[in-house]
N, CA, C and O atoms as a DFTB+ gen file, in Angstrom:
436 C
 N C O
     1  1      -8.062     -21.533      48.432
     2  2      -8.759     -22.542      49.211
     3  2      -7.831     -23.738      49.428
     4  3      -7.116     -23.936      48.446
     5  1      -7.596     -24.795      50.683
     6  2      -7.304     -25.842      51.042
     7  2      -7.122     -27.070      49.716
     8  3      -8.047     -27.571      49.077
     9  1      -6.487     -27.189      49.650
    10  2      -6.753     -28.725      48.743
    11  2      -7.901     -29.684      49.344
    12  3      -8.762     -30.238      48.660
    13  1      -7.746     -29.796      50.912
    14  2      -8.894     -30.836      51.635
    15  2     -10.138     -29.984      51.907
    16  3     -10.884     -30.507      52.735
    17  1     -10.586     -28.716      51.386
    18  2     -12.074     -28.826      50.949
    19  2     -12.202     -28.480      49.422
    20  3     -13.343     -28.375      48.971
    21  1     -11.170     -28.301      48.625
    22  2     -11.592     -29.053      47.390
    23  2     -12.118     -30.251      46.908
    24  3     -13.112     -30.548      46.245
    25  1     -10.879     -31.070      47.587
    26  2     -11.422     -32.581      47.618
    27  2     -12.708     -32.693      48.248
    28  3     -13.472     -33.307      47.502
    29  1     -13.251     -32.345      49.323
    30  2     -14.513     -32.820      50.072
    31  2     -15.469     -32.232      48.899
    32  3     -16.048     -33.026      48.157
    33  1     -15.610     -30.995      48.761
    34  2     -16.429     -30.512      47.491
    35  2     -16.455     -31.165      46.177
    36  3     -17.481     -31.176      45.497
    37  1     -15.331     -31.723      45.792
    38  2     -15.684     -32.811      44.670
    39  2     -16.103     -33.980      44.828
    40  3     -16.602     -34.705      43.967
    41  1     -15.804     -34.348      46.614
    42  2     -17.015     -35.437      46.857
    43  2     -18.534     -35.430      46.615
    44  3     -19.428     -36.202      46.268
    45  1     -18.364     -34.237      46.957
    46  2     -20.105     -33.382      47.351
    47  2     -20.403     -33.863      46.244
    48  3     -21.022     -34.921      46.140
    49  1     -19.910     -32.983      44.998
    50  2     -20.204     -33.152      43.855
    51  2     -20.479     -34.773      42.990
    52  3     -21.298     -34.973      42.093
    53  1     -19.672     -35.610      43.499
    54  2     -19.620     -36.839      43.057
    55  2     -21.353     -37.583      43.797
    56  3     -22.311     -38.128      43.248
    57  1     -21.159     -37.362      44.700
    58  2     -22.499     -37.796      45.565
    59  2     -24.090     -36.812      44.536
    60  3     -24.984     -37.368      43.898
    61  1     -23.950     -35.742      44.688
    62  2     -24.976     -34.931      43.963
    63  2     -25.203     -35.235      43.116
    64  3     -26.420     -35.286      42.939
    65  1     -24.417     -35.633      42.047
    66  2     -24.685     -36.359      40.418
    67  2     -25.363     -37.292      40.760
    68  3     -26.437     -37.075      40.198
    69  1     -25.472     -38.377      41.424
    70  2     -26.202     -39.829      41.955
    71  2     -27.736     -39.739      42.244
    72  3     -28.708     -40.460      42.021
    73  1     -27.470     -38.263      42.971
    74  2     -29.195     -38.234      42.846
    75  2     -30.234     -38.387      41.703
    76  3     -30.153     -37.672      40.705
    77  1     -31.362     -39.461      41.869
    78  2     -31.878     -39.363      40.484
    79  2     -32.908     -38.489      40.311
    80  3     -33.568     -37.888      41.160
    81  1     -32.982     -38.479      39.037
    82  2     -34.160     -37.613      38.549
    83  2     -35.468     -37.912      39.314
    84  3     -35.986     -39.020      39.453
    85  1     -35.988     -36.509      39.870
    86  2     -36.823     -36.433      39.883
    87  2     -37.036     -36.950      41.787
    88  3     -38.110     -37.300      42.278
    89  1     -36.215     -36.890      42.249
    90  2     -35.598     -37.379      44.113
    91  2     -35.058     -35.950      44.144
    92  3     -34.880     -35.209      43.178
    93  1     -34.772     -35.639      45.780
    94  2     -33.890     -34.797      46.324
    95  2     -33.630     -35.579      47.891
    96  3     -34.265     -36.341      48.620
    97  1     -32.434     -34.956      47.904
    98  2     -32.001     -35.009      49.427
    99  2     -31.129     -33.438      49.591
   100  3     -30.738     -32.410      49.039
   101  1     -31.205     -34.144      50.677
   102  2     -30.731     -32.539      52.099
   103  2     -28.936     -32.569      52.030
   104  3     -28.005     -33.358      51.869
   105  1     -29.201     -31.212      52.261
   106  2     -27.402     -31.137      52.453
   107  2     -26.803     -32.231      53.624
   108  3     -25.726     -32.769      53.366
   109  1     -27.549     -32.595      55.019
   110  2     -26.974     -32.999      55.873
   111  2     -26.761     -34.503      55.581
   112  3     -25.877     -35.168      56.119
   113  1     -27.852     -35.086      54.478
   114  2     -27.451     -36.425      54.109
   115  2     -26.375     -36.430      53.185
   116  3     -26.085     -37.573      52.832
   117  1     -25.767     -35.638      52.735
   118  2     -24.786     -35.941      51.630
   119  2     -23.496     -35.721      52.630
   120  3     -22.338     -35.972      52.296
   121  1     -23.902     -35.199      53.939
   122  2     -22.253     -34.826      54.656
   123  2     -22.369     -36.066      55.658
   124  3     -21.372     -36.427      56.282
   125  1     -23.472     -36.646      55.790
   126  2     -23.640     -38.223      56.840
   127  2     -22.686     -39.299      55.495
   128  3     -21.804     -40.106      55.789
   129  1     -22.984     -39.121      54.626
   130  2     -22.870     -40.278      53.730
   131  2     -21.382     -40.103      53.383
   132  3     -20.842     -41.097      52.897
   133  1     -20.480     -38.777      53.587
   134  2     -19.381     -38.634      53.197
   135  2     -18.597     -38.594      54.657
   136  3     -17.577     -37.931      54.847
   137  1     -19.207     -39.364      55.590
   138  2     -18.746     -39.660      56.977
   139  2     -18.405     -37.987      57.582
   140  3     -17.701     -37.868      58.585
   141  1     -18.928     -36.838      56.928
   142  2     -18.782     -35.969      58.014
   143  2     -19.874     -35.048      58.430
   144  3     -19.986     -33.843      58.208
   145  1     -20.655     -35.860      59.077
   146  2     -22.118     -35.240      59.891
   147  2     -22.122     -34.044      60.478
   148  3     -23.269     -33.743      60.808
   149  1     -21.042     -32.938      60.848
   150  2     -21.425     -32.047      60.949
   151  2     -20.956     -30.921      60.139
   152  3     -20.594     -29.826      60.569
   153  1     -21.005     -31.350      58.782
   154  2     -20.583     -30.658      57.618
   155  2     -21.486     -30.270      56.510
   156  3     -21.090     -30.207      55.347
   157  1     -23.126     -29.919      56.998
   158  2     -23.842     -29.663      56.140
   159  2     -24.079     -28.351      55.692
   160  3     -24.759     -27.893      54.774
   161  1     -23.424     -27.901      56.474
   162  2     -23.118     -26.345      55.600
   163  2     -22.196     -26.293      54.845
   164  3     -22.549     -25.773      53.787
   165  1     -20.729     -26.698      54.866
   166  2     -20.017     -27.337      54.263
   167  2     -20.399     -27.309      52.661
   168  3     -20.165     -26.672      51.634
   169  1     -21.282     -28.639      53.240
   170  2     -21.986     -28.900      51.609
   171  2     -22.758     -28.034      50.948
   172  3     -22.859     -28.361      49.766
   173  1     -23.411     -26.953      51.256
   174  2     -24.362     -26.172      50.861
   175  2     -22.995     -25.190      50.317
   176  3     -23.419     -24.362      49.512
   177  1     -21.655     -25.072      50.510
   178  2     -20.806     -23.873      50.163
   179  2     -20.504     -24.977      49.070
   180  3     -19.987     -24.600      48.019
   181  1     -20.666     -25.722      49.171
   182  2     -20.218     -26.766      47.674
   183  2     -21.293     -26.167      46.175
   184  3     -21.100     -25.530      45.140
   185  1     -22.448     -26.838      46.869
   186  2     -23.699     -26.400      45.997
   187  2     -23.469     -25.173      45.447
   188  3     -23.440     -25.048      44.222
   189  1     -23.294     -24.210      46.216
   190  2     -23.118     -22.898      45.756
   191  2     -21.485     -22.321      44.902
   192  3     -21.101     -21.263      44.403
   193  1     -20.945     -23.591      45.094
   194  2     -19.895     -23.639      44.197
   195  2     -19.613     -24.261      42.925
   196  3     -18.603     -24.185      42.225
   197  1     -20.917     -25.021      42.723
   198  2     -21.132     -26.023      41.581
   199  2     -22.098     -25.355      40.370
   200  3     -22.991     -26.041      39.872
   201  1     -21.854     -23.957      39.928
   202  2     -22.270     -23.599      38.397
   203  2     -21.127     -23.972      37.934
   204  3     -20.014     -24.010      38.459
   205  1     -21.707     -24.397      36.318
   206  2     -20.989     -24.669      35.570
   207  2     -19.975     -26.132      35.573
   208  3     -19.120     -26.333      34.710
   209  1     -20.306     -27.210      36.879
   210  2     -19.755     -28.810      37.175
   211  2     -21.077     -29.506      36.876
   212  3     -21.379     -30.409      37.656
   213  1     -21.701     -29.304      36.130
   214  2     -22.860     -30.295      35.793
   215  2     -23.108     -30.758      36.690
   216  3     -22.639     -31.887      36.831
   217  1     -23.964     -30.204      37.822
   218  2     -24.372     -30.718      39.032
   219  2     -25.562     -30.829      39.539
   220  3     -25.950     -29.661      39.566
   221  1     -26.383     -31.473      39.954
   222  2     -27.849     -31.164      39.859
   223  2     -28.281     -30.278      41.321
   224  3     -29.328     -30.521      41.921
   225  1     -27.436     -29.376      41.708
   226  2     -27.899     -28.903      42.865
   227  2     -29.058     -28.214      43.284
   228  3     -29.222     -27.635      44.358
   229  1     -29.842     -28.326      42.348
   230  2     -31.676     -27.741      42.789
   231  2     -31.745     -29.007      43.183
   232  3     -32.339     -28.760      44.232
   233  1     -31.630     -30.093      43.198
   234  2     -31.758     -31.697      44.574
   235  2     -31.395     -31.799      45.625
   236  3     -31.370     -32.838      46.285
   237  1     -30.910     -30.276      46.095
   238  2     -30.269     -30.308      46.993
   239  2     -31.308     -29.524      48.030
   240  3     -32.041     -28.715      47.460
   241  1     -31.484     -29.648      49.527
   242  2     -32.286     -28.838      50.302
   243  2     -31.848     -29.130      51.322
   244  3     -30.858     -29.853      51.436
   245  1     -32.633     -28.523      52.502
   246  2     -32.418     -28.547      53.766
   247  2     -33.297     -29.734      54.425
   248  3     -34.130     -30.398      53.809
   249  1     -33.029     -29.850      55.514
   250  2     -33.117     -31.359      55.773
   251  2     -35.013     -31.235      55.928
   252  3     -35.645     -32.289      55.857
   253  1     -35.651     -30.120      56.100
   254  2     -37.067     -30.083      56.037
   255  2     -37.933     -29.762      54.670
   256  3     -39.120     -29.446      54.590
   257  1     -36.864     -29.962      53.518
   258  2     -37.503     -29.509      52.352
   259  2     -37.606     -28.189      51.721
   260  3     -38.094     -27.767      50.672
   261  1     -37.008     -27.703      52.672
   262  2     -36.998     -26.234      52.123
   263  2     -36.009     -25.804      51.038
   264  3     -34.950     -26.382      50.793
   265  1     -36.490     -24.710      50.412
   266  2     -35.171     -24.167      49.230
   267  2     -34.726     -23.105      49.651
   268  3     -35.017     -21.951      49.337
   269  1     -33.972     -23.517      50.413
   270  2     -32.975     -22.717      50.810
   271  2     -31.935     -22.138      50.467
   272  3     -31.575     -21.123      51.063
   273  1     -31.049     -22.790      49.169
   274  2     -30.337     -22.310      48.191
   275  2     -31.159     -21.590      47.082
   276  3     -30.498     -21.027      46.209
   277  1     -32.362     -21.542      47.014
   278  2     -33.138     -20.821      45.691
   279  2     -32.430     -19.622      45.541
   280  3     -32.574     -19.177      44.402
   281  1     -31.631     -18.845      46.350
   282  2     -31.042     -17.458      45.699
   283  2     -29.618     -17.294      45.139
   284  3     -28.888     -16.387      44.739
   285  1     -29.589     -18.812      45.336
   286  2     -28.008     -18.766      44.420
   287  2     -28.535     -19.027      42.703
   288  3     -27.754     -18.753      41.792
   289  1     -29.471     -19.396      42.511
   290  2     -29.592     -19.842      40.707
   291  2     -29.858     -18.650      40.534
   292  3     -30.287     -17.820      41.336
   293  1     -29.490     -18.523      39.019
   294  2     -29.918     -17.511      38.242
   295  2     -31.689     -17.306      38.107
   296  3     -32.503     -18.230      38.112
   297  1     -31.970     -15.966      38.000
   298  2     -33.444     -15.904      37.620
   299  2     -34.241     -16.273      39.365
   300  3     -33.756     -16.872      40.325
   301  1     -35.372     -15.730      39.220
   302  2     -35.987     -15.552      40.391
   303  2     -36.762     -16.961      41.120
   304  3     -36.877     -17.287      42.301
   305  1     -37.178     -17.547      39.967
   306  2     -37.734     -19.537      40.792
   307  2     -37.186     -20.098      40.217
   308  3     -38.030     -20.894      39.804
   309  1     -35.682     -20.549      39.491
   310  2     -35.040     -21.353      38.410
   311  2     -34.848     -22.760      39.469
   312  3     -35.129     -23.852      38.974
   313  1     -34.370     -22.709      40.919
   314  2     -34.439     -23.739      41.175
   315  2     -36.235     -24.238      41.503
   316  3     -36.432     -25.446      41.635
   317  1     -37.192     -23.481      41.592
   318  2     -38.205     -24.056      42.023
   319  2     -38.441     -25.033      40.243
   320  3     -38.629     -26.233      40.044
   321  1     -38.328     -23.946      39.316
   322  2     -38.742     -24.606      38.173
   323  2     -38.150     -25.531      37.971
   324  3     -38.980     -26.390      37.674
   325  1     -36.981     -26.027      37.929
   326  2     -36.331     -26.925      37.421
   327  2     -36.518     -28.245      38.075
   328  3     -36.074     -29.305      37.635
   329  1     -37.317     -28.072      39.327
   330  2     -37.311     -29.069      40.285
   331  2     -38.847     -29.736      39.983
   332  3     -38.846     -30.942      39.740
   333  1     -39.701     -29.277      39.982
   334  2     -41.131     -28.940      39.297
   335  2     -40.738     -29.404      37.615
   336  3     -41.624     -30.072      37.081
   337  1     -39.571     -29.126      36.801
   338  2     -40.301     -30.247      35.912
   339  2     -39.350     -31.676      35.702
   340  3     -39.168     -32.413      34.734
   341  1     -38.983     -31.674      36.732
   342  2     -38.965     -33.366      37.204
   343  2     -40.321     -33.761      37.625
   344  3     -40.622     -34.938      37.422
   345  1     -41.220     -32.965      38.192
   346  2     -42.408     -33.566      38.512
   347  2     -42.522     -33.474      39.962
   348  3     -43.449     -34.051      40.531
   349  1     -41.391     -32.590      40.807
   350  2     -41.652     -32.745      42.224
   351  2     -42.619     -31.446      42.404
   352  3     -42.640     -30.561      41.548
   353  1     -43.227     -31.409      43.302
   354  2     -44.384     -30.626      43.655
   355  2     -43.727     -29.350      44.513
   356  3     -42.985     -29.670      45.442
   357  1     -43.920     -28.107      44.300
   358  2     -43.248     -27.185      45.267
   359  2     -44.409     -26.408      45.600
   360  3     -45.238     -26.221      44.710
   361  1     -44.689     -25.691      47.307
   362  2     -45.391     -24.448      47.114
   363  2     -44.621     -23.767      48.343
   364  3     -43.527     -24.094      48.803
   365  1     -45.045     -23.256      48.548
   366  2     -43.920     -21.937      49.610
   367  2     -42.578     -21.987      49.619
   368  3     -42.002     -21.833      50.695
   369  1     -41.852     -22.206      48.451
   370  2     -40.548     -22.711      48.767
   371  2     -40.418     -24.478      49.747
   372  3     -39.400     -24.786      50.367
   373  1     -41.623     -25.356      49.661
   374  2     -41.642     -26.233      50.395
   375  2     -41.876     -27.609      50.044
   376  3     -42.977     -28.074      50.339
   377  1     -40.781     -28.557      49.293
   378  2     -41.134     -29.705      48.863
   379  2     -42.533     -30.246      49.558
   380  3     -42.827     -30.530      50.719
   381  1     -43.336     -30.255      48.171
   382  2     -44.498     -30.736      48.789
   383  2     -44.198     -32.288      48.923
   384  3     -43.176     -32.527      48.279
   385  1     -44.936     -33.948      49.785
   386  2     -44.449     -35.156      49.991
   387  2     -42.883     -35.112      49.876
   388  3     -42.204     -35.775      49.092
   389  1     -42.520     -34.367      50.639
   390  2     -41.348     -34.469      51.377
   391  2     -40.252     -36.129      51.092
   392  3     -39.196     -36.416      50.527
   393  1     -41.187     -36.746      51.786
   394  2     -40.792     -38.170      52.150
   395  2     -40.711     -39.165      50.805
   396  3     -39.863     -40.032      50.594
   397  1     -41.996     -38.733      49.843
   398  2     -41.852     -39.773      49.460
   399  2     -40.738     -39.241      47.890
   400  3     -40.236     -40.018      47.078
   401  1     -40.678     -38.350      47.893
   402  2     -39.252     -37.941      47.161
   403  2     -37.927     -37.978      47.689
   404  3     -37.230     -37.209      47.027
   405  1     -37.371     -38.457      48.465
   406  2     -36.729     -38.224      49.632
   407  2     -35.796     -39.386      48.653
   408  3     -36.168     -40.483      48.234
   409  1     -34.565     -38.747      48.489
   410  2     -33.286     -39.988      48.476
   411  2     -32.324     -39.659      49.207
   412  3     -31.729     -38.584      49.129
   413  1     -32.025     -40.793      50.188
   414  2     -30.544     -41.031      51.336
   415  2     -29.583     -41.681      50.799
   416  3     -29.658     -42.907      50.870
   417  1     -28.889     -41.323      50.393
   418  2     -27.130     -42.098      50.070
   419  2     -27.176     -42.815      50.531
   420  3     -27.039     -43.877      49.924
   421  1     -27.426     -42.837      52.106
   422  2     -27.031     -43.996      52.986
   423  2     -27.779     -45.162      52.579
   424  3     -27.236     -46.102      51.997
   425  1     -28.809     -45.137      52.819
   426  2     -30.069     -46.118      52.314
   427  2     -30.117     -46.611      50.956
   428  3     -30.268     -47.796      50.656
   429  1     -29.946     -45.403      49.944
   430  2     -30.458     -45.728      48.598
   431  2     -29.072     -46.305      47.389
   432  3     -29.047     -46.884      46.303
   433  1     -28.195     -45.817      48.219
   434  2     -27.059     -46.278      46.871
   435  2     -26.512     -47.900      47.593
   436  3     -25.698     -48.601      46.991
């Protein structure tokens, strides 16, 4: 791999840790906030590169709440569970109050 999407991926990563407990944001806000907006897939090959970097990537979703990475964790709902006992609400694979769990880099840090 590139050295310059290592580096961007350890941005990813640096940004993902920030999220707090018990918040999520979307892949496309973490690639707005790292000035490259059309890099939210990008970031989702990050996520899926972050076992084992202490990373909280079950905070991570698609920009409508969806879990869309749920088939990269181990075990069959590990990201639904893990997200659920922060206390966020899930049902169809679908952050339930969306909004009011919602953290933006841009906005919030």
């Amino acid at each position: 791999m590139q050295q310059e999407t290592l580096n961007f991926f350890d941005k990813v990563y640096e940004v993902a840790k920030l999220i707090p407990y018990g918040r999520v944001t979307s892949y496309g806000a973490i690639a707005n906030y790292l000035g490259a907006t059309r890099s939210a897939r990008m970031v989702g090959y990050a996520m899926n590169g972050s076992v084992g970097k202490d990373v909280p990537a079950h905070r991570v979703v698609n920009r409508k709440g969806l879990l869309t990475g749920k088939h990269h964790f181990d075990g069959t709902n590990l990201m639904q569970q893990l997200l659920e006992s922060e206390g966020i609400k899930v049902k169809n694979n679908q952050i339930q109050d969306f909004e009011k769990v919602y953290w933006d880099p841009l906005r919030d840090l």
